[in-house]
Every structure is written in structure tokens, then in C-alpha cells.
N, CA, C and O atoms as a GROMACS GRO file, in nm:
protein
  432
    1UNK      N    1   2.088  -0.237  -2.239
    1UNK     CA    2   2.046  -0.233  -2.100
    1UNK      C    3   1.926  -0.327  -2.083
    1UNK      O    4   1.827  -0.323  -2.156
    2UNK      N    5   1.946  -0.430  -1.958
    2UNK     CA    6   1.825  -0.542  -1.972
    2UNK      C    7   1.688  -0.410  -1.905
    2UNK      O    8   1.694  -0.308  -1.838
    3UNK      N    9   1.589  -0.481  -1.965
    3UNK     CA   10   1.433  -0.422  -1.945
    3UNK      C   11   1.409  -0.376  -1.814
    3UNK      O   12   1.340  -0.277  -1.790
    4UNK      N   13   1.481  -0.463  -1.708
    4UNK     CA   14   1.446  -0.442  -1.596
    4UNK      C   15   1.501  -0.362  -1.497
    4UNK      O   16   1.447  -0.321  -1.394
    5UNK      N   17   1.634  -0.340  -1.545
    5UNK     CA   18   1.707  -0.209  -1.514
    5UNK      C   19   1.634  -0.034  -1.596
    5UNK      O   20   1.643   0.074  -1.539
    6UNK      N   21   1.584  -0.051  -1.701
    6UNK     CA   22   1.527   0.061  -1.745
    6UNK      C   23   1.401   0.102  -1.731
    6UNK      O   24   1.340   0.204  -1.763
    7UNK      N   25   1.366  -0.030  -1.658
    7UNK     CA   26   1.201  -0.043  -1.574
    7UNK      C   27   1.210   0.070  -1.442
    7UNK      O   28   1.145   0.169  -1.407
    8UNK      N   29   1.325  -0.005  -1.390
    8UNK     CA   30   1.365   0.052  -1.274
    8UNK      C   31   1.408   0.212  -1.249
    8UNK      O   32   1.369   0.294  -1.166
    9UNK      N   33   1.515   0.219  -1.371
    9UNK     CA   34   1.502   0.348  -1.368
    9UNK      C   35   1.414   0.506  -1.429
    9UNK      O   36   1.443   0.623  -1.401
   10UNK      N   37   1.290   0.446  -1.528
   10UNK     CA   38   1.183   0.514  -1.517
   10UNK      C   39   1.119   0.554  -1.394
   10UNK      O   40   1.101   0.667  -1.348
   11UNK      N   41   1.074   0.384  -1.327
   11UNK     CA   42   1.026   0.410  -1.224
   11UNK      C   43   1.103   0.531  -1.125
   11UNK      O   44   1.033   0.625  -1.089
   12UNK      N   45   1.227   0.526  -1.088
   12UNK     CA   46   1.270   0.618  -0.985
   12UNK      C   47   1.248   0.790  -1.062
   12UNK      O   48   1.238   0.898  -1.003
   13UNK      N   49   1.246   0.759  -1.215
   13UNK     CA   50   1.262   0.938  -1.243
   13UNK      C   51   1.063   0.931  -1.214
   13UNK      O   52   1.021   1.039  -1.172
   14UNK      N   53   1.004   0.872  -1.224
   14UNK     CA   54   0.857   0.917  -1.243
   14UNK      C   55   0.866   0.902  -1.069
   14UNK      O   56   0.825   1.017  -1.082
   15UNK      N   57   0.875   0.883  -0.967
   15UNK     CA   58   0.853   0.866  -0.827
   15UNK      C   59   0.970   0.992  -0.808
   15UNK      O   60   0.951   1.021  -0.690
   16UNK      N   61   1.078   1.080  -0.856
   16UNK     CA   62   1.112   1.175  -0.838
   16UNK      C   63   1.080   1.296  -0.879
   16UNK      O   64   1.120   1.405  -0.838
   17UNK      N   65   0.967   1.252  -1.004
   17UNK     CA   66   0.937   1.357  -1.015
   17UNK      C   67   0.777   1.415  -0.940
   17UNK      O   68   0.752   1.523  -0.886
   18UNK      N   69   0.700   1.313  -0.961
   18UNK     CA   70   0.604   1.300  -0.785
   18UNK      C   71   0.633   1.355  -0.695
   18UNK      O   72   0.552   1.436  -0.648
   19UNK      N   73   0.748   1.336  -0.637
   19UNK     CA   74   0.794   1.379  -0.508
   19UNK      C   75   0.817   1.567  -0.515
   19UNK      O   76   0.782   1.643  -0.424
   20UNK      N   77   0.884   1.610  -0.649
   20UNK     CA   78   0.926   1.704  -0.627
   20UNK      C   79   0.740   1.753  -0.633
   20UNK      O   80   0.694   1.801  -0.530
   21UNK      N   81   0.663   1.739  -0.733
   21UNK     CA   82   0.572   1.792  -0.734
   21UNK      C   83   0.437   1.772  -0.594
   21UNK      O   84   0.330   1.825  -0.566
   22UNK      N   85   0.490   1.707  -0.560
   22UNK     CA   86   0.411   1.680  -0.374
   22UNK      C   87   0.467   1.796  -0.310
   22UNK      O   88   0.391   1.882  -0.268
   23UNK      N   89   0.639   1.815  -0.295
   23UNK     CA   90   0.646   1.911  -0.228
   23UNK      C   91   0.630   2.039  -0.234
   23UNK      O   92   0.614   2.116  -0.139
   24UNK      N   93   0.638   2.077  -0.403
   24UNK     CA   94   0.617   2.225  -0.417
   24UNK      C   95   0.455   2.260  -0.416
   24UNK      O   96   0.420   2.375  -0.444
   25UNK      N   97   0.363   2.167  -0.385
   25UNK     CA   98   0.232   2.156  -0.329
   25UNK      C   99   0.216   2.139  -0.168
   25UNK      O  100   0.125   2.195  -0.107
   26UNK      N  101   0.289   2.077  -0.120
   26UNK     CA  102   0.311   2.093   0.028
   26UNK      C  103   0.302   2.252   0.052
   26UNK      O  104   0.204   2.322   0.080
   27UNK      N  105   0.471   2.293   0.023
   27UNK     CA  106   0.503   2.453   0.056
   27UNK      C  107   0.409   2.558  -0.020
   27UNK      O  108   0.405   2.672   0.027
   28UNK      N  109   0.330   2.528  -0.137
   28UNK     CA  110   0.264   2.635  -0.184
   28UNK      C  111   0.114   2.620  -0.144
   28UNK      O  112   0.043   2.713  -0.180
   29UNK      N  113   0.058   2.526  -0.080
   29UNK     CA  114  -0.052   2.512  -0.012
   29UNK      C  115  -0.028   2.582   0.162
   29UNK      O  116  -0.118   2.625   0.234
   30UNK      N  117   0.104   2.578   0.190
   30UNK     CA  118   0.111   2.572   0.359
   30UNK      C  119   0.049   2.452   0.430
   30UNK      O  120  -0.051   2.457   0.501
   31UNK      N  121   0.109   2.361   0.406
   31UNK     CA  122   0.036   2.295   0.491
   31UNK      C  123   0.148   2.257   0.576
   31UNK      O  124   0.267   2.230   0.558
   32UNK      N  125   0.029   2.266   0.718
   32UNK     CA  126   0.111   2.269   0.845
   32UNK      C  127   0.180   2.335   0.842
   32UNK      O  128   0.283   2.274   0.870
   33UNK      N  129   0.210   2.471   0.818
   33UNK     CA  130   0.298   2.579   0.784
   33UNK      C  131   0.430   2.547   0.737
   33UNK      O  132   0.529   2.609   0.775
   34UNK      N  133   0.434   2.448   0.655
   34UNK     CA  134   0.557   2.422   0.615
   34UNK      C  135   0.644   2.554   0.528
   34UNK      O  136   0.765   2.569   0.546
   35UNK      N  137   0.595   2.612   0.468
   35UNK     CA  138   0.645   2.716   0.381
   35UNK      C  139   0.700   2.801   0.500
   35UNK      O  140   0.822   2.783   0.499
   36UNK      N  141   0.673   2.868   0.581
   36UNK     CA  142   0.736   2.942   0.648
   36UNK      C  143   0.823   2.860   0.768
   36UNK      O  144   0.897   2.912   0.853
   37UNK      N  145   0.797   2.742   0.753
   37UNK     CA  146   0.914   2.669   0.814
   37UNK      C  147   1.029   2.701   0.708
   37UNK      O  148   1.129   2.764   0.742
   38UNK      N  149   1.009   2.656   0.585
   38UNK     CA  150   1.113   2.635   0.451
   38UNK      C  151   1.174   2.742   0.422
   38UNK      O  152   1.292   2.750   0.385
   39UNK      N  153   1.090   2.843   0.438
   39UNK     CA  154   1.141   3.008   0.392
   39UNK      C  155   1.206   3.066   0.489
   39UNK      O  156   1.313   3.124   0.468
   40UNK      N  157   1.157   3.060   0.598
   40UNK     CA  158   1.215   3.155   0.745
   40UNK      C  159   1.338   3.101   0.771
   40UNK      O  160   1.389   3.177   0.853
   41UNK      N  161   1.433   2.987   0.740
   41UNK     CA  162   1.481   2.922   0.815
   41UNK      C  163   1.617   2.932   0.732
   41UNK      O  164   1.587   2.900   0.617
   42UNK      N  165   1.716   2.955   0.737
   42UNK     CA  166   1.876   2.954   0.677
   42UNK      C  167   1.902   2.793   0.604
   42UNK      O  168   1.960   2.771   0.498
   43UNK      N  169   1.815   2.656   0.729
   43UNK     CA  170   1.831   2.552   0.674
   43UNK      C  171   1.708   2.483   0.566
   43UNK      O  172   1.697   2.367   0.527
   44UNK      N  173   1.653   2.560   0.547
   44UNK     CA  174   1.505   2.572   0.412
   44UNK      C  175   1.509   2.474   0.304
   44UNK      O  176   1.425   2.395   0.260
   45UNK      N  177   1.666   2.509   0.262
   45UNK     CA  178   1.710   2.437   0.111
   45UNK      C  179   1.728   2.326   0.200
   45UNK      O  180   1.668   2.241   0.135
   46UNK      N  181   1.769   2.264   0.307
   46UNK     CA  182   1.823   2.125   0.339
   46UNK      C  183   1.720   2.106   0.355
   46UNK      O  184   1.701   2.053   0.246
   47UNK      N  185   1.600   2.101   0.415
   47UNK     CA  186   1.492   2.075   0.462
   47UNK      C  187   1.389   2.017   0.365
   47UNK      O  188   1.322   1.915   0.382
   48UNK      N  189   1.389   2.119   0.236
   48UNK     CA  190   1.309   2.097   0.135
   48UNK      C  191   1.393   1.988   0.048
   48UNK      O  192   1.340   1.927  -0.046
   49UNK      N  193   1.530   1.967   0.089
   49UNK     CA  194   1.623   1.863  -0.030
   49UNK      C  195   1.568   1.752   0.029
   49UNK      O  196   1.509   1.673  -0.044
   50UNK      N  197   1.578   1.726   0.169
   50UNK     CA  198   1.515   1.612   0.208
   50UNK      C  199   1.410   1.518   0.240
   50UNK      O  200   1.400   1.396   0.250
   51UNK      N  201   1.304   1.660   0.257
   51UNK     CA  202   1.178   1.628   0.211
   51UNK      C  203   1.122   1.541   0.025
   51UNK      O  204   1.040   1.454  -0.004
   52UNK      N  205   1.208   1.612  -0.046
   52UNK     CA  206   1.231   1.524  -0.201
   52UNK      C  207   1.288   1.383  -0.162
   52UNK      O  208   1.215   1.285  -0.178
   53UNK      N  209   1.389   1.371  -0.123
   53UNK     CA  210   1.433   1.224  -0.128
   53UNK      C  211   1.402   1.170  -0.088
   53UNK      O  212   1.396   1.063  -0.149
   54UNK      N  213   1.348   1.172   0.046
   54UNK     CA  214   1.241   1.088   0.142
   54UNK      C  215   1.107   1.029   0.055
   54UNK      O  216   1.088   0.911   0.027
   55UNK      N  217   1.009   1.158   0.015
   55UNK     CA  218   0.883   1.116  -0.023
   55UNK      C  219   0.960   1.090  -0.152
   55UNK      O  220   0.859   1.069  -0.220
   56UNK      N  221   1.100   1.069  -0.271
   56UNK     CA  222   1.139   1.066  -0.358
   56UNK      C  223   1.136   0.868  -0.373
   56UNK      O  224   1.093   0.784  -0.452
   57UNK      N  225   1.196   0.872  -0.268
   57UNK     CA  226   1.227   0.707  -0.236
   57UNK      C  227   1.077   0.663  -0.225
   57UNK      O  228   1.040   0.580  -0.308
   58UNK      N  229   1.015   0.693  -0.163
   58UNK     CA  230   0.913   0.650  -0.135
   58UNK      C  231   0.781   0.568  -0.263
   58UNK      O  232   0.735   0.457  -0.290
   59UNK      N  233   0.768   0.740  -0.318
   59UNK     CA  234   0.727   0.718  -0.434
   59UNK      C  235   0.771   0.615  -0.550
   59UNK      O  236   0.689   0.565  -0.627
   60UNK      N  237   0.887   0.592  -0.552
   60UNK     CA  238   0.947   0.552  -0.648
   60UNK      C  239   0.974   0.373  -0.626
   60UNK      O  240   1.027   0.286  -0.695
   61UNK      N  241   0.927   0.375  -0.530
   61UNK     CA  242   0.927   0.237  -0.466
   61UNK      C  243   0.787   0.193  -0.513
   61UNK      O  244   0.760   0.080  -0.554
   62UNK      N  245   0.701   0.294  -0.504
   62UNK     CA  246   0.517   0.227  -0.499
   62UNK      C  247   0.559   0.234  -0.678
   62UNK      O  248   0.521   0.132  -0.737
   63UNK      N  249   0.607   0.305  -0.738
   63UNK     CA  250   0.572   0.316  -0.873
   63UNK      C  251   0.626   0.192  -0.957
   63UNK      O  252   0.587   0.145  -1.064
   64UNK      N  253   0.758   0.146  -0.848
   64UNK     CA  254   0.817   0.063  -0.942
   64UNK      C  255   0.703  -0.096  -0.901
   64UNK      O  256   0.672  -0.192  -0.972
   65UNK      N  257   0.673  -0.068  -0.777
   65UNK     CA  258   0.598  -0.245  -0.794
   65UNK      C  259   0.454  -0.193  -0.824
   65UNK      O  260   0.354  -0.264  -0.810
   66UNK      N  261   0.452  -0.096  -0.856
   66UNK     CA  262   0.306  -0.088  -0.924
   66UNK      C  263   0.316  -0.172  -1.049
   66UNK      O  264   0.238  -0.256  -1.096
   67UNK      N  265   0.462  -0.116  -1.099
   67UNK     CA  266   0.481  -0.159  -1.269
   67UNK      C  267   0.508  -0.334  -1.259
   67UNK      O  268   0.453  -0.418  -1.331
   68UNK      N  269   0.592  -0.358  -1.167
   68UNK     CA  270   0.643  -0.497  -1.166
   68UNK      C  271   0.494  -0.578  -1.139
   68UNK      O  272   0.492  -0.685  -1.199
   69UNK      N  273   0.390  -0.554  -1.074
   69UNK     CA  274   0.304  -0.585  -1.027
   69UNK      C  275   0.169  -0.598  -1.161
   69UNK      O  276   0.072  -0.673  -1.156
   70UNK      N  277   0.195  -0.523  -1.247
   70UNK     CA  278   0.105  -0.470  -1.387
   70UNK      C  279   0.175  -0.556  -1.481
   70UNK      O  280   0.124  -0.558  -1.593
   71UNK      N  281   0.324  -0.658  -1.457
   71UNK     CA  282   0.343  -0.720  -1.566
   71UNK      C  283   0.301  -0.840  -1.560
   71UNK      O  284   0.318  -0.926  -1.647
   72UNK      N  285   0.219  -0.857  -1.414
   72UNK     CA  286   0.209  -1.022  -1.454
   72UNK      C  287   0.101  -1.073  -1.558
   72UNK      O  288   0.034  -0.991  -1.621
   73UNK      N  289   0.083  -1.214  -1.576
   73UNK     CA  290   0.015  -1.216  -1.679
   73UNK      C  291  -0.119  -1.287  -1.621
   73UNK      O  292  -0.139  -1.358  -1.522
   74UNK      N  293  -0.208  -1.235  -1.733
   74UNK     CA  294  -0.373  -1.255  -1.675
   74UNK      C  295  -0.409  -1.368  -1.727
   74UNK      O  296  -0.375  -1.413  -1.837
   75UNK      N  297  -0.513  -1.439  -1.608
   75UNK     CA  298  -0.518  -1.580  -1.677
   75UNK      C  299  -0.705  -1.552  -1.625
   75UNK      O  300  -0.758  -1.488  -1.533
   76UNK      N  301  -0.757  -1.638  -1.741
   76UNK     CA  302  -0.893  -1.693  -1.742
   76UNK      C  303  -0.962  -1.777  -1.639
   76UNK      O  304  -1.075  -1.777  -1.589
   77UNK      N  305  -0.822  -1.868  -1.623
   77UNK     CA  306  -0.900  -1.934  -1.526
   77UNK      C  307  -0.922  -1.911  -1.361
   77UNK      O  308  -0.838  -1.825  -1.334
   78UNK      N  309  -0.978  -1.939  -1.265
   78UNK     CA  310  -0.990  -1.943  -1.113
   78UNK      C  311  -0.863  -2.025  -1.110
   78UNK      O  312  -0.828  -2.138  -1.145
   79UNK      N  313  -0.801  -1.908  -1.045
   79UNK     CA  314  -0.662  -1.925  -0.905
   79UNK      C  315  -0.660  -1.839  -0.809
   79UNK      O  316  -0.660  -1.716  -0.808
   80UNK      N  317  -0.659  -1.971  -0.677
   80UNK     CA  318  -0.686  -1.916  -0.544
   80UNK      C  319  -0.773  -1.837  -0.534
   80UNK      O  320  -0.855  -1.851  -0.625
   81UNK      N  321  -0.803  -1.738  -0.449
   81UNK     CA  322  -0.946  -1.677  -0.387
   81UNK      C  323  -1.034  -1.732  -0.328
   81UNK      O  324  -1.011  -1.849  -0.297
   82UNK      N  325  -1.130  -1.691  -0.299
   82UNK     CA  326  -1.265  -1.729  -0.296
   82UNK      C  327  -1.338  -1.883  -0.371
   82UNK      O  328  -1.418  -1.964  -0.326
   83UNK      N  329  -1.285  -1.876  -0.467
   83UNK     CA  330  -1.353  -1.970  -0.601
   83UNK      C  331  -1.531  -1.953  -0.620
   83UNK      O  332  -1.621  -2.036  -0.618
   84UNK      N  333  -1.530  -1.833  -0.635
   84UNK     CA  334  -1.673  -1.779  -0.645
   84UNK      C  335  -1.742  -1.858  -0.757
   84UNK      O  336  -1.864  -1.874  -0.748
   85UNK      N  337  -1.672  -1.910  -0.864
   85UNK     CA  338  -1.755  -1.970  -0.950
   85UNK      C  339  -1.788  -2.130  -0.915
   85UNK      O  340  -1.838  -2.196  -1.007
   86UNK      N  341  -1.771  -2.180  -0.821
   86UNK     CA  342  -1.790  -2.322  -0.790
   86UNK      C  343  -1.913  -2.344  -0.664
   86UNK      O  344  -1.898  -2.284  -0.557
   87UNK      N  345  -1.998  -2.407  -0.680
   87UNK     CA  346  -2.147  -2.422  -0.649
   87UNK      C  347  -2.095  -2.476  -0.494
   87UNK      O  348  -2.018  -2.571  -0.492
   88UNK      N  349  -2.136  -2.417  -0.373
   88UNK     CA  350  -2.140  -2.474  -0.247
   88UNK      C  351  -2.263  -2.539  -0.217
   88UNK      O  352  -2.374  -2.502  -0.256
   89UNK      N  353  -2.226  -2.672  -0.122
   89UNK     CA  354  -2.301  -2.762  -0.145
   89UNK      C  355  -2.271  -2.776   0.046
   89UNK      O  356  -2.172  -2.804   0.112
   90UNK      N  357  -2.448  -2.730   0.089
   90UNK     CA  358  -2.466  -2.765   0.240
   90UNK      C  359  -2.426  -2.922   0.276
   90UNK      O  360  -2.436  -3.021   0.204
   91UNK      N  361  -2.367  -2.907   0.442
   91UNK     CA  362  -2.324  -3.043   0.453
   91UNK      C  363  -2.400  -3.037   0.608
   91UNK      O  364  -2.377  -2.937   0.677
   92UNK      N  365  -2.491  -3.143   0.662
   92UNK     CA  366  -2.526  -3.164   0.776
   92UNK      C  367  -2.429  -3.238   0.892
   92UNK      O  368  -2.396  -3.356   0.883
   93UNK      N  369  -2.405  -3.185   0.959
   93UNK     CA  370  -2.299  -3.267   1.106
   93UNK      C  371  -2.376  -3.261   1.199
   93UNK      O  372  -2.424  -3.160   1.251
   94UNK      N  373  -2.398  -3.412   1.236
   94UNK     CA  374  -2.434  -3.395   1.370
   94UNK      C  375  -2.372  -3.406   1.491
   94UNK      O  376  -2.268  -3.471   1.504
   95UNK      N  377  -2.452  -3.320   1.626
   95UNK     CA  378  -2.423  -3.301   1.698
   95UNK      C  379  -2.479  -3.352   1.815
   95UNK      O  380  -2.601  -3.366   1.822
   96UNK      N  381  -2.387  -3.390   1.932
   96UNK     CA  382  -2.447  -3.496   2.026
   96UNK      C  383  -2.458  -3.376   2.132
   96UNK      O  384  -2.365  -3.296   2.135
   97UNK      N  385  -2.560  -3.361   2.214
   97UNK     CA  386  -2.560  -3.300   2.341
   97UNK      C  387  -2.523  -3.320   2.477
   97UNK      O  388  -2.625  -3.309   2.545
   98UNK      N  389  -2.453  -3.338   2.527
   98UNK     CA  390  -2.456  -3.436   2.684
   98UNK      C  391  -2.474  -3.348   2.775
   98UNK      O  392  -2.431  -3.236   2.748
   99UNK      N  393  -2.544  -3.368   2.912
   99UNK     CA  394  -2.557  -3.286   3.006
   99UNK      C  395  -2.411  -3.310   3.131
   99UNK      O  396  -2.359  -3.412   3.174
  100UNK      N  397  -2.384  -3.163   3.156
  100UNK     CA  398  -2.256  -3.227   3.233
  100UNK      C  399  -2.323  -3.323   3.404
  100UNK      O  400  -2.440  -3.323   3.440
  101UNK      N  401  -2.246  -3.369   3.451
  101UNK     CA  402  -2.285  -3.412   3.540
  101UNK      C  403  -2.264  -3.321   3.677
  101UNK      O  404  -2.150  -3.274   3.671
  102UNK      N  405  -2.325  -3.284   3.788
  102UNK     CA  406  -2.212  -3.289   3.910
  102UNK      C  407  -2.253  -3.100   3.899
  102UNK      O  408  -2.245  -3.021   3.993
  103UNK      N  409  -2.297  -3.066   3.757
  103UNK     CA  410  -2.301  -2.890   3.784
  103UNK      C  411  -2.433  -2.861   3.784
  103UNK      O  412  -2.517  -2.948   3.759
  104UNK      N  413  -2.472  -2.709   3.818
  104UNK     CA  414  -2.629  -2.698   3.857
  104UNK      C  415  -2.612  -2.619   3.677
  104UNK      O  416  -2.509  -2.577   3.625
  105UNK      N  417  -2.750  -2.622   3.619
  105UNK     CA  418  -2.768  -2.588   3.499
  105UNK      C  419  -2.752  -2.440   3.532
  105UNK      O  420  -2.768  -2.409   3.650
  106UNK      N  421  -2.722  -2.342   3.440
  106UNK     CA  422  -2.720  -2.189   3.474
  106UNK      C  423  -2.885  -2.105   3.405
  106UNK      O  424  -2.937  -2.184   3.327
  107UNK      N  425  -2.948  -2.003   3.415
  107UNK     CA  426  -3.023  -2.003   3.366
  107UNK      C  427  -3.027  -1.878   3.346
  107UNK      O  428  -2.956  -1.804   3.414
  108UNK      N  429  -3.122  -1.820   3.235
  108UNK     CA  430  -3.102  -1.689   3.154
  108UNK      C  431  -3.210  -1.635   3.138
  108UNK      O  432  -3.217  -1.528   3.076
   0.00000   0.00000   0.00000
């Protein structure tokens, strides 16, 4: 199996298993009364299945370009940014003033 298919599918079991553990923290915290939404309700189990796959996908999306994102490779030198290590050097421009013609000056 190439690397990047078994990259991939870590990533989705570790972002499924996130998810399940978000939600059984959702419903066992109450938040926003979700638990007695989940419990009171005949449709509870659909509710809570889809709450997993939703934040399941979700997760599993940030985890996988977390990883794809952690393989690139680190370099020493300045690329792009800022270029914080290179000495700025003031430059004078001058500037001509002209008065317009024809308008009354405004004053402050």
C-alpha cells in the first residue's frame, strides 16, 4: 500500500476517533442540552450517528493536512516572508508641492 494512502487512512481513523470522543463530551457535558435532545428523542441514535460523521469528516480532514503539511521539508535558508534577516536601507523621494490654482485654500 503506497505511504500516502496509509497516511490517509490513519488520518481518517485518528479524526474518527476525535469525533466520537467530542461527541460523547458534547452529550455528557450537556451542552446546549444536547443529551436530552439525544436521549428524549426515538431519533437520538440518528442524531448522535450524524453528529460523528459530520465533526468525523471534519476532523479528519484537519488531521490529514496537518500531517501532509508536517512533511514538508525544512530549509535553513530565507524563503519568502518578511526577509527579516536582510538590513533595510532608508530611501529619500522627493516631493514637489504645487498650489492648486482657481481654489480658496481650506483651513483647520
Amino acid at each position: 500500500m503506497p505511504k500516502l494512502v496509509r497516511l490517509y487512512i490513519q488520518s481518517i481513523a485518528i479524526g474518527f476517533g476525535l469525533a466520537c470522543g467530542f461527541v460523547v463530551a458534547l452529550v455528557a457535558l450537556d451542552v446546549a442540552g444536547l443529551r436530552g435532545l439525544i436521549l428524549g428523542s426515538e431519533m437520538g441514535a440518528v442524531a448522535a450517528a450524524m453528529m460523528i460523521v459530520f465533526n468525523g469528516i471534519i476532523f479528519a480532514g484537519a488531521q490529514f493536512a496537518y500531517a501532509v503539511m508536517g512533511m514538508a521539508e525544512r530549509s535553513d535558508t530565507l524563503r519568502g516572508g518578511r526577509r527579516q534577516g536582510r538590513a533595510l536601507v532608508p530611501v529619500r523621494v522627493p516631493v514637489v508641492a504645487k498650489a492648486r490654482v482657481g481654489q480658496p485654500r481650506s483651513r483647520r
